[in-house]
C-alpha positions in Angstrom: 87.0 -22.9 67.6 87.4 -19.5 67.0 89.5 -18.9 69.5 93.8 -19.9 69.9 93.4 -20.1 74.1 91.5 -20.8 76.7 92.1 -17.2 78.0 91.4 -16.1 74.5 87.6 -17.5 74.3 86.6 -16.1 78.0 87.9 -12.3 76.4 85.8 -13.1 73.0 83.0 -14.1 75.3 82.9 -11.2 78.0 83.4 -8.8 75.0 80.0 -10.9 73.6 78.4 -10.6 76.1 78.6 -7.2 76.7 77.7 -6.4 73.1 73.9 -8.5 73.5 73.6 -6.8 77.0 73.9 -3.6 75.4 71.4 -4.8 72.6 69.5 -5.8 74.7 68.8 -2.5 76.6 68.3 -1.4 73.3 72.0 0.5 73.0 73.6 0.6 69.5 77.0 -1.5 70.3 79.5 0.7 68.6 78.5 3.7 69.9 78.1 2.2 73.4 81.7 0.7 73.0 83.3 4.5 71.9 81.3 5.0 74.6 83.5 3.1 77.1 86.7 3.4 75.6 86.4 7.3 75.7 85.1 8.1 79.8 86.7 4.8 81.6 90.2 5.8 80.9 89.2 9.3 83.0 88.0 7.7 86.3 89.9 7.9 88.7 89.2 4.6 90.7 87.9 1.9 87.4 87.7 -1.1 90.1 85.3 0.8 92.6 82.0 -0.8 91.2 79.9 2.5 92.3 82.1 4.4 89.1 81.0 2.1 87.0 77.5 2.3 87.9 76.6 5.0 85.3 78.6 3.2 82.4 76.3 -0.3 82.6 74.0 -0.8 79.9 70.9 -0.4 81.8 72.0 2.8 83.3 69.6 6.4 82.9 73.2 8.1 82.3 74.3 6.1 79.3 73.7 8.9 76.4 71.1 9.3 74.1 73.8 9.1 71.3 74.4 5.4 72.2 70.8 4.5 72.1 68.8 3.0 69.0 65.3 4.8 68.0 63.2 2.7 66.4 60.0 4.0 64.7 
């Protein structure tokens, strides 16, 4: 509905689903996103899946600036 193409709706819907994933590893979307955008572009090999490991929502590496403190 939202969407003009087919190829349109599977980018809106990887893009959502990384923003709940994050959520759910309690990591404030924004900042997770500037995140991304700002160390991907510096690895050297972005399709080895070993890089990415430390950028996944769940990792121990992802800052403390990305995560939400709830008291």
């Amino acid at each position: 509905m939202f969407a003009n193409t087919p190829r349109g709706a599977k980018a809106s819907a990887a893009i959502y689903n990384v923003i709940e994933t994050a959520k759910k590893n309690v990591l404030h979307p924004f900042k997770y996103f500037k995140h991304l955008f700002e160390q991907l572009p510096q690895l050297k090999d972005p399709r080895d899946p070993k890089s990415l490991e430390p950028f996944l929502p769940w990792s121990a590496s992802i800052p403390l600036t990305c995560r939400v403190f709830t008291s």
